[in-house]
C-alpha positions in Angstrom: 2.3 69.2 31.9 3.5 66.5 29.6 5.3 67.1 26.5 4.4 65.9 22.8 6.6 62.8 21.8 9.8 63.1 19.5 8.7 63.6 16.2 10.4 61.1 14.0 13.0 61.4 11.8 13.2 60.4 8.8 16.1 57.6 7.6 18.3 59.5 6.1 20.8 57.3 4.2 20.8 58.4 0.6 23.2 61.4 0.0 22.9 64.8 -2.7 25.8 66.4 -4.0 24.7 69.4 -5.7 27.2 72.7 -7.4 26.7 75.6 -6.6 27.8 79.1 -6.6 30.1 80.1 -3.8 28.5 84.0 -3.5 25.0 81.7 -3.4 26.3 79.4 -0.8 27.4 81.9 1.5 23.7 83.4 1.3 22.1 80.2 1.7 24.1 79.8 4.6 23.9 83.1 6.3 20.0 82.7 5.6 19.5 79.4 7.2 21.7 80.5 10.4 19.0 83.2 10.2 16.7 80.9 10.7 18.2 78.3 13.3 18.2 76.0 10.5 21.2 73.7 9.2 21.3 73.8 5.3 20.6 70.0 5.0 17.1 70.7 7.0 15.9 73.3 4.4 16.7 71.1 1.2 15.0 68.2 3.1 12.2 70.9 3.4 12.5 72.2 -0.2 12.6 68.6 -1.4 9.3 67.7 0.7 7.4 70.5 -0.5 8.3 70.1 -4.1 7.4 66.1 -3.7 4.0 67.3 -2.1 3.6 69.9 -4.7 3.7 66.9 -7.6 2.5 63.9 -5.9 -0.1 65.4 -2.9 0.7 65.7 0.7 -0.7 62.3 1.1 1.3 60.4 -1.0 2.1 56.6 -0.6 4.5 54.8 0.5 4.2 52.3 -2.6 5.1 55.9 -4.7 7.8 56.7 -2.3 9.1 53.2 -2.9 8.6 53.0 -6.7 10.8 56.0 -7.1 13.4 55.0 -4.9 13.7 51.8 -7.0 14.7 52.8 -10.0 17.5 51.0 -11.6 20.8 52.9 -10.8 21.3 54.0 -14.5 18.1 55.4 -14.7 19.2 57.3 -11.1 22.5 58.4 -13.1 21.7 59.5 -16.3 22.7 62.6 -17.9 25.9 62.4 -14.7 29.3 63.5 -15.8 31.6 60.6 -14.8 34.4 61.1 -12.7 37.6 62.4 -14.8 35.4 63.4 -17.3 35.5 67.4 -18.7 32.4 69.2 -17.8 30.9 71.8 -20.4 29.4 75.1 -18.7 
């Protein structure tokens, strides 16, 4: 019996740093081990679905493409730069 081919994986080059609670974290965590998942595969999943749920499971490359160039400042706005106090 021959096996399906390797699904493809995506380029993954661009990198999210997110805060977030430690007691969440741990959950997160304990919930993707759960699952046999790493926590980077469910945000990639949780960012797929929420792109789908906006733009349509079918969309483009030209829209995947016009959002991923957007002028740096745009990309940063509303960032607290480094050294700089952070209000909660």
């Amino acid at each position: 019996m021959k096996s399906a081919p390797p699904v493809a994986l995506e380029a993954r080059t661009a990198r999210l740093t997110i805060l977030i609670d430690p007691r969440k974290k741990a959950v997160f965590d304990k919930l993707c081990a759960g699952e046999d998942s790493t926590p980077s595969q469910v945000v990639r999943r949780l960012i797929r679905a929420y792109i789908e749920q906006r733009l349509g499971p079918k969309w483009s490359a030209a829209s995947r493409t016009a959002t991923a160039a957007k002028p740096a400042a745009t990309v940063r706005a509303g960032r607290t730069p480094r050294g700089a106090a952070r209000v909660r």
